[in-house]
N, C-alpha and C positions, 0 to 999 in steps of 0.2 A: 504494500500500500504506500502513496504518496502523499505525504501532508503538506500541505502549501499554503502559508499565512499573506495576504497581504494587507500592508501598512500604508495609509497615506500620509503627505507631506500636510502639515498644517497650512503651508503656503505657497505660492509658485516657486520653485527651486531650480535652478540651472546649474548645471554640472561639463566643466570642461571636458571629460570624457570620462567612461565607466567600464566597469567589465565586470563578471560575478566572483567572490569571495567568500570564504567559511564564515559562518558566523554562528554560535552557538553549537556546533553539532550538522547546522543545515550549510545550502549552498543559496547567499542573495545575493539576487539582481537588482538594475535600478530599472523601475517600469519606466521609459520614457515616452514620450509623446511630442515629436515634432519639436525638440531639442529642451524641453521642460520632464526634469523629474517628478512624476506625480505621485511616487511612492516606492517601497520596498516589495520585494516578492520577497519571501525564504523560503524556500523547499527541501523538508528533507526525505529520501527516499528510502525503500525497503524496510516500509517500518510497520510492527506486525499490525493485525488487524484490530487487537482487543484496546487500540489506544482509539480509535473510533469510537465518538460517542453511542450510546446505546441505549432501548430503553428495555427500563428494567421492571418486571412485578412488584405491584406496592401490594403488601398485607390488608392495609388499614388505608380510611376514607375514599371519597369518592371516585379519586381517579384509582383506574386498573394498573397504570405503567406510570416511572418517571424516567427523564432521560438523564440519563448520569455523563461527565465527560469524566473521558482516562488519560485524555493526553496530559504529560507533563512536559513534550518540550515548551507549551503556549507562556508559561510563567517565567524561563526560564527566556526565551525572545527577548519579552516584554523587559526584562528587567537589562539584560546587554543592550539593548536600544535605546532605553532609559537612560542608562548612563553614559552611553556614546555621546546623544544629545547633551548632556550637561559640560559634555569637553567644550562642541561645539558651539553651544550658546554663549561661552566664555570670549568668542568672537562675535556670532550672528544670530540673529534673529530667528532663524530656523527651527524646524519641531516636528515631531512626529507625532501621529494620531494615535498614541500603542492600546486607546481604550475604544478605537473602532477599526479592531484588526478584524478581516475576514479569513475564516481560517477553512479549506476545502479537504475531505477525503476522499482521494483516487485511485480508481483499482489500478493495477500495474501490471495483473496477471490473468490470464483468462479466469484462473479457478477463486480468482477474490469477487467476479462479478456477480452480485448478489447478497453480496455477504458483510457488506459497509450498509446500516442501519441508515446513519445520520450521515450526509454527503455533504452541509457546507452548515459553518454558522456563522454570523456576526454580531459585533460585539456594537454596538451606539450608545450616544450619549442619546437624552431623552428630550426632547422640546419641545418648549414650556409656548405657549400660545395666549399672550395678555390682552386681558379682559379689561377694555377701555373704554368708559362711556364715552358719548362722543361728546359730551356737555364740556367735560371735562377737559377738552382739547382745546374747545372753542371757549372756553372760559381761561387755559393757559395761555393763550395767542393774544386776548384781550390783555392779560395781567403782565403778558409782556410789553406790550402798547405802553400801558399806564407807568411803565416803572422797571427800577433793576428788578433781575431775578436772579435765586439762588445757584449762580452757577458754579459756586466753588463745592457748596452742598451735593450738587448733582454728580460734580465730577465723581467726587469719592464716594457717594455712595452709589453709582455705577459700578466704578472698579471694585468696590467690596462684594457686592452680589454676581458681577462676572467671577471674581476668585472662588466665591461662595460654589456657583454654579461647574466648575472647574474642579471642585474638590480641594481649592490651593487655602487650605482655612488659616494656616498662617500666615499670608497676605491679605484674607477678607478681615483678621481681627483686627491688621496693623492700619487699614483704609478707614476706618470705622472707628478704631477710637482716634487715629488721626482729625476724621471731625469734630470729635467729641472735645478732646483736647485743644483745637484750632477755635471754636466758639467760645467755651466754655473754660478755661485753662487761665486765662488773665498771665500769660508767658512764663510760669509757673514750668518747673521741667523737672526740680526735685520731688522725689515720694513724696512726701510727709506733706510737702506746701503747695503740689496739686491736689492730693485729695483735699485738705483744705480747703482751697478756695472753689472745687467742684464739688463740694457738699452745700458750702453757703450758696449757688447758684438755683434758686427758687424752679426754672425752665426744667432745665437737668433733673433736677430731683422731682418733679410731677412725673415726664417722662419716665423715669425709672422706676417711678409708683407703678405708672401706670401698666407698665411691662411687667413688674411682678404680678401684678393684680392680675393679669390676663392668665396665669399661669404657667408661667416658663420655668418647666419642669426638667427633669432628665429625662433624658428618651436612650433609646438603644446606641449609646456611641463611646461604649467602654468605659474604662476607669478615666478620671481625669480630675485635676484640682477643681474645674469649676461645677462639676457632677456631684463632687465630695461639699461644695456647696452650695447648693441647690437642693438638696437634700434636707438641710436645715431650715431651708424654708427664713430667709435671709433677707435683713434690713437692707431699706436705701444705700445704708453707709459701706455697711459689708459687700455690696456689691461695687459699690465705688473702691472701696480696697482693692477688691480683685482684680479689675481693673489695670490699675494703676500699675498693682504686684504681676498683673502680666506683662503689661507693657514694656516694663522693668526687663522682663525676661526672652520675651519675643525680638524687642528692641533694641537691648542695650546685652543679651548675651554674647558669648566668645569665646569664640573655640575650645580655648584652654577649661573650659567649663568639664565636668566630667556629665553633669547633666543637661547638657548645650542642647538646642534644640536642630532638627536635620530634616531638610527641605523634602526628603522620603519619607517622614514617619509623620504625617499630619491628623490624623486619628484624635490624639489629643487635645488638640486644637478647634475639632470639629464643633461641641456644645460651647466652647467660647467663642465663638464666633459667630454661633446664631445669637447669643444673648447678644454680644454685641452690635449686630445690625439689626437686630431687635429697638437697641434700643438708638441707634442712628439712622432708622425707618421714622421713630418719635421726632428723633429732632429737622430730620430733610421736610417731616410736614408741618412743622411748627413754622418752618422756613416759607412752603408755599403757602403760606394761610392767605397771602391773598389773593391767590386766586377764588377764591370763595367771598369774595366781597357780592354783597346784592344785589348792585347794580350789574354785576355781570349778570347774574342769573336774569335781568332783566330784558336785557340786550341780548342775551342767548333766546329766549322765547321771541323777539320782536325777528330776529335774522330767522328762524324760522317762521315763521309766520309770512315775514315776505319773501320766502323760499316756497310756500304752499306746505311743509313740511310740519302738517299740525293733525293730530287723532284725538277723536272724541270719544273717551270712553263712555260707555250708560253701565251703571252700575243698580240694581232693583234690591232692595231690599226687603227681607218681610220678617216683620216683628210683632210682638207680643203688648197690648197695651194692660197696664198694671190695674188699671181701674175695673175693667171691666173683660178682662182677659180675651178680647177678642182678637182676631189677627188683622194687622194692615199693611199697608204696601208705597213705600217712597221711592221715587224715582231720581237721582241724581248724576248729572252728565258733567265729566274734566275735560278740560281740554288742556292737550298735552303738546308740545313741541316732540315732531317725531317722525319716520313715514313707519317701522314697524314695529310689533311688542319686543321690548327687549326684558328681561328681569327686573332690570332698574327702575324701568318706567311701570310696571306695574307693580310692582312694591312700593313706589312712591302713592300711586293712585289708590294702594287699599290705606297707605296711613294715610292720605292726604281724607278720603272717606271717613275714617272710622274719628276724625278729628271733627266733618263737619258734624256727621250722625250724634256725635255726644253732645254737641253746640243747640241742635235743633231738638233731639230726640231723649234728654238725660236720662230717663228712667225706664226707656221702652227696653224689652229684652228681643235682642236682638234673635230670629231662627234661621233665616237664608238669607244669604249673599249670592248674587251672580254679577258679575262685569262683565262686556263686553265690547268688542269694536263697533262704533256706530254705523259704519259704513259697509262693511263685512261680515257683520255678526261673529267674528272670530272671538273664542274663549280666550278671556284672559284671566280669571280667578272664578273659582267658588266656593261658596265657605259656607259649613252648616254648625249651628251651635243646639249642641243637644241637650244642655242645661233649662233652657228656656223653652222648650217642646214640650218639658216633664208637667 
């Protein structure tokens, strides 16, 4: 059997000339394409059949099979490549994709056809698809009109969420209290006399409330100092120590350390680094609050409107009156900047509802809700309350 991985180049890469060499146990080449390298092959051959992956009988739950993999040269690629590119990046810009290798199993002999289970797999990163009102956009373009905007904020907390997304968690922690530090820090650079002055910072400490308060808990991402506290269920102030006492250590470590920290073993790093963009998610939107001024919201409904870009929803209610227990029926219609349902917009229109219904209706018990498009009759909520039936 033949195993054959290939790796792409993270970027266009040109190569004076090439030709195939050992590496790991295999033999790569450079895939070329009209004088651009677009990636590694490796190939190794004669290699038995039971390193194919395979699926196997499960005992227990629903599935009948899982598929197990056996190869072991795929880790062992992965990490010669790895560190090739660290030589290289010491120079250029350059990188390898070794977390979207494709890796293929090929018969070699007539008596193998048949007998290879699993013939190719690859490996991808996952991609994330953001869920953006469109208010929201046209409410950022205004708030740029009107005035600066946070673009020192944006920077970094880009790059911290690109590292995040990357897995590079000690560069997402270092971008992120970077802001934190750059707002809130008053050029403070000793321990002792930044958390000081980042505890009396009123902003900061909401923000930090407000992140504990939501729950930021330990999840699955092994042992680590900020796990160990987390665990205790930990004040504003203790979280700002940590901080600091990482910063400390991510930032200002060195070599000579015998517990120096190594741009391979990021694991650690991982739950410091959600807290900490956790809590520099707080501050970037503290930063755009104005976009959220009312007069935009104003101006956002008028541009649709003279775009034609407006839904009317009818909304029917029927409730319970307390006096005399009989059932009645109110009809109320929103009119929405929009051309179709999105989530946003009908979530706004059931609380925009249920704010007038208690304005006009305080003590009726509410039983059915339906909304709909006025123009379409298309569903957009129904809601039945079975307290007020009984």
């Amino acid at each position: 059997m033949r195993i054959r991985y290939t790796i792409p180049f993270t970027s266009k890469t040109a190569l004076s000339d090439h030709w195939a060499f050992p590496v790991a146990g295999g033999m790569c080449r450079v895939m070329d394409e009209d004088g651009i390298a677009r990636g590694l092959e490796v190939v190794f051959e004669n290699q038995p059949l039971d390193l194919a992956p395979a699926f196997l009988p499960v005992d227990a739950g629903p599935a009948k099979f899982e598929m197990k993999g056996r190869d072991h040269h795929l880790g062992h690629v992965r990490f010669i490549l790895d560190q090739a590119m660290a030589f290289l990046q010491c120079y250029f810009g350059v990188g390898l994709a070794t977390d979207q290798i494709k890796a293929a199993f090929e018969p070699e002999r007539p008596e193998e056809e048949g007998k290879i289970q699993v013939h190719s797999l690859a490996m991808g990163k996952r991609e994330f698809t953001h869920q953006l009102n469109f208010s929201m956009l046209t409410r950022a373009v205004m708030a740029a009109e009107a005035g600066p905007a946070p673009v020192f904020e944006a920077a970094l907390l880009t790059s911290a969420r690109e590292a995040l997304t990357q897995q590079r968690f000690i560069d997402s922690f270092r971008y992120a209290f970077l802001l934190i530090e750059f707002l809130f820090g008053d050029g403070k650079f000793k321990g002792d006399g930044l958390k000081a002055v980042l505890k009396k910072n009123t902003t900061l400490v909401s923000i930090v409330r407000e992140v504990l308060a939501d729950g930021m808990s330990p999840f699955d991402t092994g042992p680590s100092d900020t796990a160990t506290l987390l665990v205790t269920n930990p004040g504003v102030d203790e979280v700002i120590d940590h901080l600091v006492d990482q910063r400390g250590f991510y930032f200002h470590g060195n070599i000579k350390r015998k517990d120096t920290w190594k741009p391979n073993q990021q694991a650690k790093a991982k739950l410091l680094a959600f807290l900490a963009i956790h809590i520099a998610t707080g501050v970037g939107r503290a930063a755009a609050a104005p976009m959220f001024d009312e007069r935009f919201n104003q101006r956002h409904a008028e541009y649709a409107k003279a775009s034609g870009a407006t839904i009317v929803l009818q909304v029917r209610a029927v409730f319970i009156e307390p006096d005399n227990g009989l059932s009645r029926e109110a009809n109320f219609n929103f009119s929405c900047p929009g051309t179709r349902l999105s989530p946003a917009l009908v979530q706004g229109v059931a609380k925009e509802f249920f704010a007038v219904f208690e304005q006009h209706h305080p003590v009726e018990a509410l039983t059915t809700v339906m909304c709909v498009r006025q123009d379409t009759g298309e569903k957009a909520f129904e809601m039945t309350f079975y307290p007020a039936a009984r």
